[in-house]
C-alpha positions as CSV (number, residue, x, y, z in Angstrom):
1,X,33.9,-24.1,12.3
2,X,35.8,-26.9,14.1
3,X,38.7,-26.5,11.9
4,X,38.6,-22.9,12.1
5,X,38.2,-23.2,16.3
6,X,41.4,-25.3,16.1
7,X,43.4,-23.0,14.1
8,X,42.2,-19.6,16.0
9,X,43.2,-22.0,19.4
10,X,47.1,-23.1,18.0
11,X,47.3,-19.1,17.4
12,X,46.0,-17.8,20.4
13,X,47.7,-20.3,22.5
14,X,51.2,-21.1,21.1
15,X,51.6,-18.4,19.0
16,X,50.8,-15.0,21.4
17,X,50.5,-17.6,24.2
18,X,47.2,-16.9,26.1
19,X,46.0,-19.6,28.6
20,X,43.5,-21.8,27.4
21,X,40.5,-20.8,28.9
22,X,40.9,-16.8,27.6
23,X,41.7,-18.6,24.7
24,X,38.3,-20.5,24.7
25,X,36.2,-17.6,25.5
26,X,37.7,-15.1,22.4
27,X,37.4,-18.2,20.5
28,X,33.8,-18.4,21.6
29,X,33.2,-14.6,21.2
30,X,34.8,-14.4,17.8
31,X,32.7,-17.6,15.7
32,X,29.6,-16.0,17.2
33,X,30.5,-12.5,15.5
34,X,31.2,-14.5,12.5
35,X,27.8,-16.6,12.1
36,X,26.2,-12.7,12.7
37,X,28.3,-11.6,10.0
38,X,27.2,-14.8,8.3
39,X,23.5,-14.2,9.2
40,X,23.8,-10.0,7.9
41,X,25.7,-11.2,4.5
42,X,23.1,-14.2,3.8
43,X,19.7,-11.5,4.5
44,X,21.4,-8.5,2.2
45,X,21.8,-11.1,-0.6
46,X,18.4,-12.6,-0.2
47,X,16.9,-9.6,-0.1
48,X,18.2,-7.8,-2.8
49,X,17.9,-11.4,-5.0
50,X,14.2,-11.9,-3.8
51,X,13.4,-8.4,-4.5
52,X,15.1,-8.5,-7.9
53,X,12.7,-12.3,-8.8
54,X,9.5,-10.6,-8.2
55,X,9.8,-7.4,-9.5
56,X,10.9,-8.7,-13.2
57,X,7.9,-11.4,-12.6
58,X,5.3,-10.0,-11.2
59,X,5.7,-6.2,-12.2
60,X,6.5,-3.1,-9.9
61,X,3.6,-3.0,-7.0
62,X,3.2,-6.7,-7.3
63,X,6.7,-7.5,-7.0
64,X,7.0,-5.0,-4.2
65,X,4.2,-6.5,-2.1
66,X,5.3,-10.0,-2.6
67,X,9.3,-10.0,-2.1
68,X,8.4,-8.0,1.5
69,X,6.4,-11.1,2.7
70,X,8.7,-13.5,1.4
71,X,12.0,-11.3,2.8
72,X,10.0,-11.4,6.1
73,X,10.1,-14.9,5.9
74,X,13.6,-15.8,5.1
75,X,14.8,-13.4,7.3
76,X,13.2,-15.0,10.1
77,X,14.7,-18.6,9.0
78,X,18.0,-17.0,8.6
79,X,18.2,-15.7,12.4
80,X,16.6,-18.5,13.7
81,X,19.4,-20.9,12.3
82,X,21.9,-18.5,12.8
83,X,20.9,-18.1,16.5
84,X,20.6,-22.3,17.1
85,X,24.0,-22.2,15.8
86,X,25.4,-19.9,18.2
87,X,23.7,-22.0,21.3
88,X,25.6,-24.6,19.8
89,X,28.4,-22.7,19.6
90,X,27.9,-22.4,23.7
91,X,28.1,-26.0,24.2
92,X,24.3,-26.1,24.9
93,X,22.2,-28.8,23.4
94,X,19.5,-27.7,21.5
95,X,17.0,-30.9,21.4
96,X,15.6,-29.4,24.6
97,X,15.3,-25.7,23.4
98,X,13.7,-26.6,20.1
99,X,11.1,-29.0,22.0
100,X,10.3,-26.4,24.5
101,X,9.6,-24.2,21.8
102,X,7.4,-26.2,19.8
103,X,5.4,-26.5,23.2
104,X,5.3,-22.8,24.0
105,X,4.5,-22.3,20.6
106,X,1.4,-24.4,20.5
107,X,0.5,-22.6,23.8
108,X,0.6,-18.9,22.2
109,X,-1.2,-20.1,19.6
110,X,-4.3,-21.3,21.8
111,X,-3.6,-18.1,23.6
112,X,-3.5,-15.4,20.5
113,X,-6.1,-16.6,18.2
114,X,-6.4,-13.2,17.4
115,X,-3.4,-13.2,15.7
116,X,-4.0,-16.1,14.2
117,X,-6.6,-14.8,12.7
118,X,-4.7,-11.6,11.5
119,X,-2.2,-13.7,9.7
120,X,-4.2,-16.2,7.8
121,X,-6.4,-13.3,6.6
122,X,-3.2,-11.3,5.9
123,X,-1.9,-14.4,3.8
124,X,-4.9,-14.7,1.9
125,X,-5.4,-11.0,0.6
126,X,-1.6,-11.5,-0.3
127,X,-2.5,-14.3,-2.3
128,X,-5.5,-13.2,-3.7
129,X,-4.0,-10.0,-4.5
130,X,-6.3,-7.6,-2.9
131,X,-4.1,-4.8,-3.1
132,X,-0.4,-3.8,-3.2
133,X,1.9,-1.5,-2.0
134,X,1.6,1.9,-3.7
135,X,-1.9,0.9,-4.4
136,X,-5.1,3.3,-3.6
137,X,-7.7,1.9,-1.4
138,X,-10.4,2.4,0.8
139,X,-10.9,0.3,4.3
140,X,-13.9,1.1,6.3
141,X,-13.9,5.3,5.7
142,X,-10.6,5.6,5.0
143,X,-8.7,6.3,2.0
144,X,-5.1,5.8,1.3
145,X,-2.3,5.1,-0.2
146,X,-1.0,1.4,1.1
147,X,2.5,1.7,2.3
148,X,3.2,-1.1,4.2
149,X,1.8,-4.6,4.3
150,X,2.7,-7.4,6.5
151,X,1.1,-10.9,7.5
152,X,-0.3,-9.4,10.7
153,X,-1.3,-5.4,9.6
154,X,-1.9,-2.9,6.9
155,X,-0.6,0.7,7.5
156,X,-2.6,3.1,4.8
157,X,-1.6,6.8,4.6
158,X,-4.3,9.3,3.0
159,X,-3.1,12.8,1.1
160,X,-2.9,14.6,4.6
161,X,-0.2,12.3,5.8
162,X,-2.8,10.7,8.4
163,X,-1.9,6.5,8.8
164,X,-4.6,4.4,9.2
165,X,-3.0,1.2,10.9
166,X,-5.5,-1.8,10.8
167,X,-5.5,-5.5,11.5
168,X,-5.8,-8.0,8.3
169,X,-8.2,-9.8,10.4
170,X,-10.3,-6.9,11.2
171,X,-10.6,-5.9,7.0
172,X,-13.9,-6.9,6.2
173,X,-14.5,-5.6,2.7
174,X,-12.1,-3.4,0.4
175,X,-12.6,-0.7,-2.3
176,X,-9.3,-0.7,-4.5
177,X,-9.3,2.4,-6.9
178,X,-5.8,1.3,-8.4
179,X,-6.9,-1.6,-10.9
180,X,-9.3,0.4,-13.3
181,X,-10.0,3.4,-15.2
182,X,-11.6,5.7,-13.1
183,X,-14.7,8.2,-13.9
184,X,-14.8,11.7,-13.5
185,X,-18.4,13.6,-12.4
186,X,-19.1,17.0,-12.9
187,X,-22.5,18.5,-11.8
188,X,-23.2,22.0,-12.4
189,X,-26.3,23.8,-12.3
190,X,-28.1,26.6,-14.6
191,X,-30.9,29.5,-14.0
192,X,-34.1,27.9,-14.9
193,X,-34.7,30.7,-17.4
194,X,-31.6,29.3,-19.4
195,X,-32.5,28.0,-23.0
196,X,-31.2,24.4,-22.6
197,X,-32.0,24.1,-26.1
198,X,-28.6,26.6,-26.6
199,X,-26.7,24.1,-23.7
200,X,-26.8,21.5,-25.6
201,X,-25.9,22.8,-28.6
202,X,-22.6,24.2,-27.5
203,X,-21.7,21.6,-24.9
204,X,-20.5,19.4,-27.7
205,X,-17.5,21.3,-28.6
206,X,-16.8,21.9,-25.3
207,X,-16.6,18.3,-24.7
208,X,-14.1,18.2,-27.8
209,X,-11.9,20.4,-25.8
210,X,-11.8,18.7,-23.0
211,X,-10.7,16.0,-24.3
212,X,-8.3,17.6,-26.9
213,X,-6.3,19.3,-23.8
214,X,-5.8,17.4,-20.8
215,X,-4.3,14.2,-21.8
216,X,-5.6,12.1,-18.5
217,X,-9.0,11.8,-20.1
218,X,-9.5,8.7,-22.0
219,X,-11.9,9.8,-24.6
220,X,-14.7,12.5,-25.0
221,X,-16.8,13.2,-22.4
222,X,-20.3,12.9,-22.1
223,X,-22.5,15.5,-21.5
224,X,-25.8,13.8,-19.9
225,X,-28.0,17.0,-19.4
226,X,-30.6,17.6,-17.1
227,X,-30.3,15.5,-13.9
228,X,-32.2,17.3,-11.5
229,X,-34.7,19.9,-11.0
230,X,-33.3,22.1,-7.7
231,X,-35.0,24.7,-5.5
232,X,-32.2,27.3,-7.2
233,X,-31.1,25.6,-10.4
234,X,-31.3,23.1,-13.0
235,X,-29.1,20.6,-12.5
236,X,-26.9,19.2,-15.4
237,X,-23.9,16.6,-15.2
238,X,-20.6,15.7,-17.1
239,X,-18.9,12.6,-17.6
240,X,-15.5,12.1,-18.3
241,X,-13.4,8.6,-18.2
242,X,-9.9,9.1,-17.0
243,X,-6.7,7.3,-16.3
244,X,-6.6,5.4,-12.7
245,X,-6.7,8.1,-10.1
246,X,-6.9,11.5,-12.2
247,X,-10.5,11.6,-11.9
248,X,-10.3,14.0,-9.0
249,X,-7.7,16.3,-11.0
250,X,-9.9,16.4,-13.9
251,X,-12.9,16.8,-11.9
252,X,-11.3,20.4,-11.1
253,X,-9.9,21.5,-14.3
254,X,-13.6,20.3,-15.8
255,X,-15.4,23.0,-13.1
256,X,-12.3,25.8,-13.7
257,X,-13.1,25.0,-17.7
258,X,-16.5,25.6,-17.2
259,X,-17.3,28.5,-15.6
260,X,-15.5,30.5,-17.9
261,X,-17.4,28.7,-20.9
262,X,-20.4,29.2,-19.6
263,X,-19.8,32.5,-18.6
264,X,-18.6,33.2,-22.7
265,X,-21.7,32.0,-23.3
266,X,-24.1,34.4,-21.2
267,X,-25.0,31.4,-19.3
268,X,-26.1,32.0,-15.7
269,X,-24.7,29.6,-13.2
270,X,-26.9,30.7,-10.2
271,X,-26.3,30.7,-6.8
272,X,-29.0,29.3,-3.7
273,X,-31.7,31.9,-3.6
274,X,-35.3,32.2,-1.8
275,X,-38.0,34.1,-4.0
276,X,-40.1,35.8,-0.9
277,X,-43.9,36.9,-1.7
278,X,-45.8,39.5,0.6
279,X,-49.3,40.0,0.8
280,X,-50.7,43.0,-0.1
């Protein structure tokens, strides 16, 4: 920059022929614009590089989760240099400033051990990949989708559009319904004067169809008869092993599928009823 200052200096001085000190100060003005320019050019490259690493080596969500943290990082280097830079720019001395904050430093920390605690938990469910971004998961009694992720927070959004904003710190245990196959359950119930001897005879094909026309299901599903013995009903169940985060989906088109079977079938799905006796 000094040979740069010296060259914007013999321009601005014997060339258009502005006194020194105006010279000084657009001088001044214009290397600080530059290192910004600097600072903007050096993040947009890192950025787009580190996202570009993570994703072809870690995969999609993965790579999503971990090039945010890392940007944050480097981003924050970046400024911070680019800033010292400018002070130096200034003529100030930054020995001072860089002790000073080392000391206030130490002093928030003592001070915010909160945080402290919100970003040394955040680190490790980075590290021990928890979750991702774009990952479903459940924290506490809520449900979401993860959308953000930093050291400090997690911000979850459900199907309604509700955000669920929580501290790392403050995440206790986590239910992540993105890493596996997922099971559907359908219970249903029949009249108890059904012949379940004729349910599970035809429930067999209808598990063949099941299977045969929605594609999220993995392989047949199981028809596991009688579960329960209701004040209305007899209660029967269905299971069916789907893709990660169809089973809800299927779940529906199993109980649309299955009334009308069971209805082809002349078998009674009853409704809640209460059998009242009078005395003569």
């Amino acid at each position: 920059m000094n040979e740069l200052r010296i060259l914007l200096q013999d321009l601005l001085v014997d060339t258009i022929g502005f006194r020194e000190v105006i010279a000084s100060l657009l001088i001044t003005i214009i290397v600080v614009v530059l290192w910004i320019l600097v600072g903007k050019i050096i993040n947009a490259i890192g950025k787009r590089s580190i996202s570009r690493f993570y994703r072809k080596k870690k995969g999609e969500k993965r790579g999503k989760t971990l090039s945010a943290l890392t940007y944050t990082a480097f981003k924050v280097v970046v400024w911070f240099v680019v800033i010292m830079l400018i002070v130096m720019e200034l003529g100030f001395d930054i020995t001072p400033i860089l002790a000073t904050a080392g000391i206030l430093g130490l002093a928030i920390g003592f001070g915010a051990q909160n945080l402290v605690r919100d970003v040394i938990s955040g680190f490790f469910l980075i590290v021990d990949n928890v979750f991702n971004i774009g990952e479903t998961v459940e924290i506490g009694s809520f449900r979401g989708s993860v959308v953000a992720m930093n050291l400090r927070n997690t911000t979850l959004r459900n199907f309604m559009g509700s955000e669920l904003i929580v501290n790392n710190g403050s995440i206790s245990s986590v239910i992540n319904w993105s890493r596996n196959d997922t099971i559907a359950l359908v219970d249903f119930g029949v009249a108890y004067d059904t012949d379940l001897s004729k349910v599970t005879e035809i429930m067999p094909a209808f598990m063949e169809t099941l299977k045969e026309t929605y594609e999220q299901i993995i392989e047949v599903p199981s028809f596991l008869g009688v579960t329960a013995l209701a004040d209305s009903s007899i209660n029967m169940r269905i299971m069916a092993k789907t893709t990660n985060g169809n089973h809800w989906m299927i779940e529906r088109k199993i109980r649309h599928e299955l009334v009308q079977y069971l209805n082809k079938h002349d078998i009674e799905i009853p409704f809640p009823q209460i059998v009242v006796h009078q005395d003569q």
